[in-house]
N, C-alpha and C positions, 0 to 999 in steps of 0.2 A: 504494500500500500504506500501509495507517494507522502513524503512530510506534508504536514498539513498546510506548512505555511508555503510551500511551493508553488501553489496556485496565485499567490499572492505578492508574488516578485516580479516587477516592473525590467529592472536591470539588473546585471552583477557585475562585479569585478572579477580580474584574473590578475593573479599575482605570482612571481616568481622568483623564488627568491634560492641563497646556497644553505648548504647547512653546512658549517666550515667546521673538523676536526683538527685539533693539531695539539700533541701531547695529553691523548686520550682525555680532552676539553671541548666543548662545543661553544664555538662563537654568537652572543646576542647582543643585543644591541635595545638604547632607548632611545626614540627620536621627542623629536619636540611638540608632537601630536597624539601619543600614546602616553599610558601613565603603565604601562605592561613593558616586560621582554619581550625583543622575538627577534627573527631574523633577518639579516638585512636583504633587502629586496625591494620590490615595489609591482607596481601594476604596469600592467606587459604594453610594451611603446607599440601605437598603430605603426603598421609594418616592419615589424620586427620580429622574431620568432621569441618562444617561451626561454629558449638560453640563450638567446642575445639581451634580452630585456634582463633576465638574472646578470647578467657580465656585467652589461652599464649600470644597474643601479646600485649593485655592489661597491663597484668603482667610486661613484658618485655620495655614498653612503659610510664607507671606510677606509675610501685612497687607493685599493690594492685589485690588484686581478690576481685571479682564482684558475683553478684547474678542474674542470667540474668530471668528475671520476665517475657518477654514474646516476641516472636517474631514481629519485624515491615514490612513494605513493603521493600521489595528492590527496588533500583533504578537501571537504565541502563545509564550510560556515555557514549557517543561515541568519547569520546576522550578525555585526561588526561591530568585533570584540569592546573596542573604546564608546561606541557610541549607542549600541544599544539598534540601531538602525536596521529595520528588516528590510536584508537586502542580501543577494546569496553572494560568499564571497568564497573563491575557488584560491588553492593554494599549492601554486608547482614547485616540488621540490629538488632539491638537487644534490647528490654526496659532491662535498669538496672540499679543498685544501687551497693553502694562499700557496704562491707562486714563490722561489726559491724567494729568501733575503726580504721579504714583503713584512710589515708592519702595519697593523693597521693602525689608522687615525682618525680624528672623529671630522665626517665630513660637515655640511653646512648645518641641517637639520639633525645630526646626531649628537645627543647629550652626553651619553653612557655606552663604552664598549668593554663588556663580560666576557671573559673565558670560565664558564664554569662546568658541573660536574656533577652528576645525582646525587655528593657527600654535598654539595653547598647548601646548607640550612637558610639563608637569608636572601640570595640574593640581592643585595643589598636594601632589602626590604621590597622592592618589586617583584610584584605578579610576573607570574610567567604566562606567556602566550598558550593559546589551549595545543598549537602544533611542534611548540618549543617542549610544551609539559610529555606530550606524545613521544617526538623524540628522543627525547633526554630517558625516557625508559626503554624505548624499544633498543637502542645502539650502547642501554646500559649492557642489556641481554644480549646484543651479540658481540659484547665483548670491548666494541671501539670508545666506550667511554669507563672514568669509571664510578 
């Protein structure tokens, strides 16, 4: 049976973002519009494919290009996370790693950049995103976090 609130979406987004490992740590981020973690990314640039829109907004969001090692599952939101807004929001994910010698830094919109780990208790007091919270178990269990 279809979500009930499916019938009732107008629009949606599409977003696509990395999930960046390195030193069995998973990269998050806080920008200047969420009061949550999650990953850097964004909503997919008309004519551009789903990892080319991950590439650039990573770029634009941490300074760094990535190496994108392999596709994850997408999620399906039906309504956006900060705002409470029903409206379905799709979320492409990606495995990946920063590029030799790359650091990241915090781009225009980015407040806070996390390396953290399923032992991290606080987060520094932020929420985590609901596909950050997902990840951060699933890649506990296979091992790449820890």
């Amino acid at each position: 049976m279809p979500n009930p609130k499916q019938t009732d979406k107008i629009y949606s987004i599409v977003a696509s973002g990395p999930v960046i490992i390195k030193d069995r740590k998973m990269l998050v981020v806080l920008d200047d519009k969420d009061s949550f973690l999650k990953f850097p990314g964004g909503k997919v640039f008309e004519g551009k494919t789903l990892k080319e829109s991950c590439l650039i907004e990573t770029k634009i969001e941490i300074g760094c290009d990535i190496k994108i090692i392999k596709e994850l599952e997408p999620m399906m939101l039906w309504e956006r996370p900060h705002t409470g807004e029903d409206i379905a929001v799709v979320l492409i994910h990606w495995l990946a790693k920063l590029k030799e010698s790359q650091v990241p830094k915090k781009g225009k919109h980015t407040k806070e950049i996390l390396w953290i780990d399923s032992d991290s208790k606080t987060w520094k007091g932020y929420e985590l995103g609901p596909n950050v919270k997902y990840f951060l178990s699933r890649l506990k269990k296979e091992g790449l976090l820890r």
